[in-house]
VMD Tcl script that draws the C-alpha trace (Angstrom):
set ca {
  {198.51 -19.98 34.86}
  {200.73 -19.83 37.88}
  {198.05 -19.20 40.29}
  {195.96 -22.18 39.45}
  {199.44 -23.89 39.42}
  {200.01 -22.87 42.50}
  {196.54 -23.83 43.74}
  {197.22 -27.07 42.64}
  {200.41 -27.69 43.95}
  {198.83 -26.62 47.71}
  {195.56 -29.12 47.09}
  {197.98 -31.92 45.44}
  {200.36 -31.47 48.63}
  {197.25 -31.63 51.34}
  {196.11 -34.82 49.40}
  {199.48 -36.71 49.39}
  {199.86 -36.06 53.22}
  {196.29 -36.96 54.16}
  {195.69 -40.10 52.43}
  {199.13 -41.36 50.73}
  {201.29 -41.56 54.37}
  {203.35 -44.63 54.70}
  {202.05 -47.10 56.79}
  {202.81 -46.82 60.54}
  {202.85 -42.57 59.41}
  {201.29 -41.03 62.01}
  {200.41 -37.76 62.12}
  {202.02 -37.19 65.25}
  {205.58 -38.89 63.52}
  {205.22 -36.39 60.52}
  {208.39 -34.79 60.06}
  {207.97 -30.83 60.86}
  {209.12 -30.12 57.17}
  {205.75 -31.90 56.16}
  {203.74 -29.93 58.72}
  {205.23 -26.72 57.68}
  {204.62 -27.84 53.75}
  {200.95 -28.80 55.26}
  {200.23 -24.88 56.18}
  {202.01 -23.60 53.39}
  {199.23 -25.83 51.01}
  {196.55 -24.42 52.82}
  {197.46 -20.79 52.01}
  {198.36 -21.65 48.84}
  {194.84 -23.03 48.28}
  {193.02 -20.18 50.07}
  {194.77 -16.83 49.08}
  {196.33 -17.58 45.39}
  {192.13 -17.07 43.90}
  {192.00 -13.62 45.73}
  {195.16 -12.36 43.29}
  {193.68 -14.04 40.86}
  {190.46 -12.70 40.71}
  {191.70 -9.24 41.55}
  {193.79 -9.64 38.66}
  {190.24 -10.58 36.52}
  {188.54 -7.27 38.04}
  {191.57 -5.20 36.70}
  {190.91 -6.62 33.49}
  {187.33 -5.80 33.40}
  {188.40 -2.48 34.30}
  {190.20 -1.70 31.49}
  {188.68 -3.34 29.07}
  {184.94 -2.59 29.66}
  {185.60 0.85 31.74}
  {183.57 -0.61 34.92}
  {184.29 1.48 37.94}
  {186.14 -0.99 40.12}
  {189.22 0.50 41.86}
  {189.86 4.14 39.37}
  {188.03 6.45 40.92}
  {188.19 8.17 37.86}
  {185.52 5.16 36.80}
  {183.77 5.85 40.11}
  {185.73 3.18 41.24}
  {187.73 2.43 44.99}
  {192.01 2.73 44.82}
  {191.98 1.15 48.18}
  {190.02 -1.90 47.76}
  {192.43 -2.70 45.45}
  {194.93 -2.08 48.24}
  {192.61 -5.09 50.65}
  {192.88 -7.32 47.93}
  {196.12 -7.01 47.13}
  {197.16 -7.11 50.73}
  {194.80 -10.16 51.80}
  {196.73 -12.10 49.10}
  {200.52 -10.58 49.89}
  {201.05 -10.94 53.41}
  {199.54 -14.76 53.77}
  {202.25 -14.98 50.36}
  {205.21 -14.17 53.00}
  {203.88 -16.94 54.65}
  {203.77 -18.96 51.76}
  {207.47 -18.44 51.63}
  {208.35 -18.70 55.65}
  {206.65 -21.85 56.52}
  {208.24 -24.29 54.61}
  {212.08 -22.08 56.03}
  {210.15 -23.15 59.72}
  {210.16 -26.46 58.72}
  {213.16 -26.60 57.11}
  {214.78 -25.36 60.43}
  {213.21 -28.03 62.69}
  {214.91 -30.45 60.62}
  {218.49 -29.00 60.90}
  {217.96 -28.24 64.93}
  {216.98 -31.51 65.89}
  {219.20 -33.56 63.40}
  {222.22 -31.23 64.36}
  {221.95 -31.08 68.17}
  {221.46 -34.92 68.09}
  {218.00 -34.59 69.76}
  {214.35 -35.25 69.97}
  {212.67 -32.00 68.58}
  {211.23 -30.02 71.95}
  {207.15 -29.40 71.57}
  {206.81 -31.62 68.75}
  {203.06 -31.13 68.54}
  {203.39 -27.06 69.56}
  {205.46 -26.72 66.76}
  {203.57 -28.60 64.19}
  {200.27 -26.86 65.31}
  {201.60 -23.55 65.12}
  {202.69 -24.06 61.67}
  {198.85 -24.47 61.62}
  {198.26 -21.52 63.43}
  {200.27 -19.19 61.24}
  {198.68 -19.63 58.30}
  {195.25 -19.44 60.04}
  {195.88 -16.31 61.38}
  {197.98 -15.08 58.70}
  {194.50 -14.43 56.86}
  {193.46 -11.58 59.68}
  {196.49 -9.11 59.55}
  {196.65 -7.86 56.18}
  {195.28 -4.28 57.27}
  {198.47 -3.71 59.18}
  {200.08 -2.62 55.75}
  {197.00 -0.11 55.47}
  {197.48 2.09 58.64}
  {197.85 5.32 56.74}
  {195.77 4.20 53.90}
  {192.99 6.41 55.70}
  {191.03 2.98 56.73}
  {188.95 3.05 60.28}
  {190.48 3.52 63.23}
  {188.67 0.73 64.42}
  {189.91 -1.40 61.55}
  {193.64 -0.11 62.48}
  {193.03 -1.12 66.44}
  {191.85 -5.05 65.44}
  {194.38 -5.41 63.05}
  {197.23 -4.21 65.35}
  {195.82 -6.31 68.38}
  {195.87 -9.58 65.44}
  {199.18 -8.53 64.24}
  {200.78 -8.64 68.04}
  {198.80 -12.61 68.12}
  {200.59 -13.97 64.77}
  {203.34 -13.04 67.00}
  {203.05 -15.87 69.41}
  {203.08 -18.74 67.22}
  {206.44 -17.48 66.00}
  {207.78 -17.46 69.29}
  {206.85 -20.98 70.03}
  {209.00 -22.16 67.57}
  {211.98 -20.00 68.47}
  {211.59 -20.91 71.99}
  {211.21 -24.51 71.17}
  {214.14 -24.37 69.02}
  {216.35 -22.75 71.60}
  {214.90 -25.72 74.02}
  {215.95 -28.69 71.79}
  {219.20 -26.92 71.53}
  {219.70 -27.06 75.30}
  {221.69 -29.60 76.66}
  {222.19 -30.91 73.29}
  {224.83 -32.67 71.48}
  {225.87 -29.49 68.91}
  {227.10 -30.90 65.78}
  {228.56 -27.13 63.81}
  {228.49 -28.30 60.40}
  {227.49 -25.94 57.41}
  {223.64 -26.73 57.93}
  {223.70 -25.86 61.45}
  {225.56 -22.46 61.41}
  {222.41 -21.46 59.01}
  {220.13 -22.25 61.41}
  {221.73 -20.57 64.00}
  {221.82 -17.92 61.53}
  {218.40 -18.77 61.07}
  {217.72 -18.26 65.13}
  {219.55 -14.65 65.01}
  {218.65 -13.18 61.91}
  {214.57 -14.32 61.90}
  {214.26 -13.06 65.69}
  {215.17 -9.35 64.51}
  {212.74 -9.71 61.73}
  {210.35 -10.59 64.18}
  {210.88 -8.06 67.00}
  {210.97 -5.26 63.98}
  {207.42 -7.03 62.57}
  {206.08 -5.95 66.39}
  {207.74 -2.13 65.99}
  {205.56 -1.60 62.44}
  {202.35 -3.12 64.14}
  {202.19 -0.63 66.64}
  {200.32 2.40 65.27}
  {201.86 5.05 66.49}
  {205.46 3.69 65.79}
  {204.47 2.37 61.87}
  {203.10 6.30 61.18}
  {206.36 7.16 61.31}
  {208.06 4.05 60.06}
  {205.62 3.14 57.35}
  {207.84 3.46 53.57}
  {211.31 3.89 54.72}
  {214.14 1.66 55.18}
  {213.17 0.32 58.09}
  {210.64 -1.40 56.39}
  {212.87 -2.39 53.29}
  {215.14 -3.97 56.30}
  {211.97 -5.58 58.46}
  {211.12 -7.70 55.13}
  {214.56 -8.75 54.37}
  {215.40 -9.38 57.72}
  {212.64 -12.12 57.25}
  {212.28 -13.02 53.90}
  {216.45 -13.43 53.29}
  {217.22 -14.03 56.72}
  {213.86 -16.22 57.49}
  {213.43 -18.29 54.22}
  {216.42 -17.68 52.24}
  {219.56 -18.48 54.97}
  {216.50 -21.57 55.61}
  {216.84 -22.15 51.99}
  {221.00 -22.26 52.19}
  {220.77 -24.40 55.27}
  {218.39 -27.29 53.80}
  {220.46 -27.29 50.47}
  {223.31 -27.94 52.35}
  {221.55 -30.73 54.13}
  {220.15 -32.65 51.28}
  {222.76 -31.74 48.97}
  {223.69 -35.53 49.57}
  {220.63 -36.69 49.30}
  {219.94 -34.84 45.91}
  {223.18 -34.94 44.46}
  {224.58 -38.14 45.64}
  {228.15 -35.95 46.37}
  {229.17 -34.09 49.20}
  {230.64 -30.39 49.01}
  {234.01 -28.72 50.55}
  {232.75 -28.56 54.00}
  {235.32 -26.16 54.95}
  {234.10 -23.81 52.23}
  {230.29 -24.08 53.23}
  {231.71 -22.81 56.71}
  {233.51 -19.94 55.21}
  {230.28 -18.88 53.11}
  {227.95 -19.43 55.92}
  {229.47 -16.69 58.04}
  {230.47 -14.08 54.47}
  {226.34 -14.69 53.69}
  {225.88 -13.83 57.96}
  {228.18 -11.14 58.51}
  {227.21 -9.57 54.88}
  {223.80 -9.86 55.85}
  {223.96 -7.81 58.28}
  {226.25 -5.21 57.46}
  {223.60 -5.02 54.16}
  {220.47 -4.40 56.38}
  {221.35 -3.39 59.90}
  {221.95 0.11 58.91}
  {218.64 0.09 57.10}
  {216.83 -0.14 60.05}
  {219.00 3.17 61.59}
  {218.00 4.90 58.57}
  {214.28 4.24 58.97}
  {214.06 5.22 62.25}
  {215.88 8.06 61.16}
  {213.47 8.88 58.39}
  {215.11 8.00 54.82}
  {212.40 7.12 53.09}
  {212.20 4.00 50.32}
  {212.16 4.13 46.83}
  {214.51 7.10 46.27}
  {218.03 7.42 44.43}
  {219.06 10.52 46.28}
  {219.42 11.30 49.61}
  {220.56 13.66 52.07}
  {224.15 14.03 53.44}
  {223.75 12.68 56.64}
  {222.64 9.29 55.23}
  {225.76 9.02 53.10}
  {227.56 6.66 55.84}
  {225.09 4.06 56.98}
  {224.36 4.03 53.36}
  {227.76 3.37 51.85}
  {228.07 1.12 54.59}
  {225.07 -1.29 53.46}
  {226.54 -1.23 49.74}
  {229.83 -2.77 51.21}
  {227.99 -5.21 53.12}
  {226.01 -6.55 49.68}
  {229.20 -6.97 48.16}
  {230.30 -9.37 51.33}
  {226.80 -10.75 51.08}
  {227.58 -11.61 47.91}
  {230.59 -12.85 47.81}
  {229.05 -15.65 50.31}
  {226.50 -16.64 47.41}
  {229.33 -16.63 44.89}
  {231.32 -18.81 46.92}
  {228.31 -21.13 47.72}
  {227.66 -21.55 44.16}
  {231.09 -22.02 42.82}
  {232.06 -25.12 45.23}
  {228.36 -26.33 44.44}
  {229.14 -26.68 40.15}
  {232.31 -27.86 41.90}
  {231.08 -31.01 44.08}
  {228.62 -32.29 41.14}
  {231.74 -32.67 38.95}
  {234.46 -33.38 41.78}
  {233.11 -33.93 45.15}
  {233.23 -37.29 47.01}
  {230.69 -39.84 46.88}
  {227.83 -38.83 49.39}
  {226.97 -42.00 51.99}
  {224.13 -43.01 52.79}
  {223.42 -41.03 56.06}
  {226.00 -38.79 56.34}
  {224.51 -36.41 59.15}
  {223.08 -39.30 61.29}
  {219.56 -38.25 60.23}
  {216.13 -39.99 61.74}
  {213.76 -38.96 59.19}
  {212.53 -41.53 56.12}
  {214.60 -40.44 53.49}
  {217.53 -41.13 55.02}
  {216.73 -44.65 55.55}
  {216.92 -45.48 51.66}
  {220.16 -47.32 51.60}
  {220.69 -45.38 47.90}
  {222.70 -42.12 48.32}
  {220.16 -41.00 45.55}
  {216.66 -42.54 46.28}
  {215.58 -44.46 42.93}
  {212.53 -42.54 40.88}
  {209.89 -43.95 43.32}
  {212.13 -43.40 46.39}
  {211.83 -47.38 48.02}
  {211.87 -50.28 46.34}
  {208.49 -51.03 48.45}
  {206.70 -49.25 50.93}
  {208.28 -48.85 53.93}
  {207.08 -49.43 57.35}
  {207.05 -46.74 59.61}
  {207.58 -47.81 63.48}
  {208.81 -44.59 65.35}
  {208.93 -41.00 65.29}
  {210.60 -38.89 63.02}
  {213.57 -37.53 66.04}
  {213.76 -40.90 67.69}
  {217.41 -40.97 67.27}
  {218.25 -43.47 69.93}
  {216.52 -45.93 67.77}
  {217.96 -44.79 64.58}
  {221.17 -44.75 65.61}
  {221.00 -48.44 66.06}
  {220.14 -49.22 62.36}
  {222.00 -46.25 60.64}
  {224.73 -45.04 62.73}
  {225.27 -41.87 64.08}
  {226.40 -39.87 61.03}
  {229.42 -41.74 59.71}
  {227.57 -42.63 56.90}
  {227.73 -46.69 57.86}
  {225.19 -49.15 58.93}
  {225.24 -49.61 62.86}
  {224.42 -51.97 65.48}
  {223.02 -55.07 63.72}
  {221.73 -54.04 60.53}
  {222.82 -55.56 57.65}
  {222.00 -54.76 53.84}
  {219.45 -57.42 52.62}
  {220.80 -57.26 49.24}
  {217.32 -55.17 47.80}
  {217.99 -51.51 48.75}
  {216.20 -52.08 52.28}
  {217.68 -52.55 55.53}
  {216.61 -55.29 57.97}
  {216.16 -53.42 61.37}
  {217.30 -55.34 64.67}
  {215.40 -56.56 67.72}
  {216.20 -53.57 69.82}
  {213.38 -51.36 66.88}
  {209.76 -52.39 67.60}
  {209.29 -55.38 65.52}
  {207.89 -55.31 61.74}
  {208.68 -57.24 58.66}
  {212.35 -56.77 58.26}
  {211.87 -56.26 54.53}
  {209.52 -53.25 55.00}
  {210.82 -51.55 58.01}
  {212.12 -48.54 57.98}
}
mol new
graphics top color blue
foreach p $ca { graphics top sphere $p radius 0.5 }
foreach p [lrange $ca 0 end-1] q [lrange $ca 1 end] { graphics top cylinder $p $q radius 0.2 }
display resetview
């Protein structure tokens, strides 16, 4: 039931975005959350039947004793490993792509300017999950598979890397010379920047096959994966709740607090899982209570850092319960935001979001133009725009011209 929910989700998400755009949408003024959201659907759609149909051989299996993966039964245990695997790792992608997205958002909004390689970006959101599809062997390197097989899926492993670094690079670009605004949102994604670059470079270390012979099952591993799954999509996760918390919520948090739990949740991070990646290379394998003497430290010293880690969440969660009962009314734009949602003069969008469609006349990180309808983060209607009394906002002569009741 969840993987043909899941498979619907991904096909109802590809449909929306091809055919039910807002006029004047373009797909070159798509917001990079909606590209990312684009390749996450089309994994979504492509992998989820692979689990689910391994999950239908299992059952066969056991039920009608047909050789399929026991060898007992005559069947293959490793097969079962390249389905498993051709589903899992496009699933981390599942999860990382929409935390890419999610990031584009908070760097251009937060350094006040136009996203750098708009189109590189968005394509190599594409890219990912394309290639995502031809690496799943790189968990298999000691599974006894070809060496052959081992060689092409290393070589495609070191590719996926490239894509990655486009964004990071671009990132770091649109950064540059920009106007750095260091609210909560933006110290995740500069977590974000930090944290998902040491996944990365550690994702290059198990993809060589000498190195991941030795690596392969420790904590080095254990670290890789969190290092992009917590530090990837979950500090992505933190930073875009922060962001639309607003919009969602219609209240605004202690921003003073979301500063203090950004850097607990950073610095208890890495206390958690730097040492993991010492104890790897050192050996310690996963999956083991006990452990020799000379791990004790680096050990006890990752424990500490979950409880700091922790803390962070704690505190994230308590001033959260606290803001939907206490906090201040949210305005309408309180980050100075470009993208379409923030142009609904409604702190919390009504149930079909506009009271009609809007039109769309410029890109997504065209904040010289939006600053001249919405202001530049105050929350308050700039430059000429006035409320037209229906929820819209009647754009000025200096926006290309449209309808002023359907501009956006």
């Amino acid at each position: 039931m969840t993987g043909f929910a899941s498979i619907f989700t991904g096909i109802n998400f590809i449909v929306t975005i091809h055919k039910m755009r807002a006029p004047g949408m373009t797909w070159n003024r798509l917001p990079l959350f909606v590209w990312g959201l684009y390749a996450t659907s089309i994994v979504q759609v492509l992998a989820t039947p692979v689990i689910g149909i391994t999950m239908v051989l299992l059952i066969l299996e056991q039920t009608l004793q047909i050789g399929i993966f026991d060898p007992a039964l005559g069947g293959d245990p490793v097969l079962f490993q390249h389905f498993f695997w051709f589903y899992s790792h496009p699933a981390v992608y599942i999860m990382i792509l929409p935390a890419f997205g999610i990031l584009s958002e908070l760097i251009a909004t937060f350094s006040r300017s136009r996203i750098f390689g708009y189109r590189a970006i968005a394509l190599s959101s594409v890219a990912i999950a394309m290639l995502g599809f031809l690496v799943w062997g790189h968990h298999m390197f000691v599974s006894g598979q070809s060496v052959i097989s081992s060689i092409i899926f290393s070589l495609i492993t070191y590719l996926i890397g490239i894509p990655s670094g486009i964004k990071i690079f671009n990132w770091v670009a649109t950064l540059y010379k920009g106007s750095i605004w260091l609210q909560t949102p933006m110290l995740y994604a500069l977590s974000f920047l930090f944290l998902f670059s040491i996944g990365g470079f550690t994702g290059i270390m198990v993809g060589v096959l000498s190195v991941d012979v030795h690596l392969h099952d420790t904590y080095y591993v254990v670290s890789h994966f969190h290092y992009v799954m917590m530090g990837g999509s979950v500090i992505a996760l933190l930073g875009g709740m922060h962001y639309w918390w607003p919009k969602i919520t219609g209240k605004m948090y202690n921003e003073t607090l979301g500063k203090i739990a950004a850097g607990l949740v950073f610095i208890g991070f890495n206390l958690t899982f730097f040492p993991q990646l010492v104890l790897g290379a050192k050996g310690m394998p996963r999956r083991y209570a006990n452990y020799l003497e000379r791990y004790a430290d680096l050990h006890q010293l990752s424990t500490v850092g979950s409880w700091v880690l922790g803390a962070g969440l704690f505190l994230i969660l308590g001033y959260a319960l606290w803001s939907l009962a206490y906090g201040e009314e949210a305005p309408q734009n309180p980050w100075g935001a470009a993208t379409l949602e923030w142009t609904n003069v409604a702190a919390i969008p009504s149930h079909h979001n506009f009271t009609r469609t809007p039109l769309v006349t410029r890109g997504p990180y065209d904040f010289h133009l939006a600053d001249e309808v919405f202001g530049g983060g105050d929350g308050e209607i700039g430059g000429d725009g006035k409320l037209d009394g229906k929820g819209e906002v009647q754009v000025p002569d200096a926006v290309p011209s449209a309808p002023a009741e359907e501009t956006a």
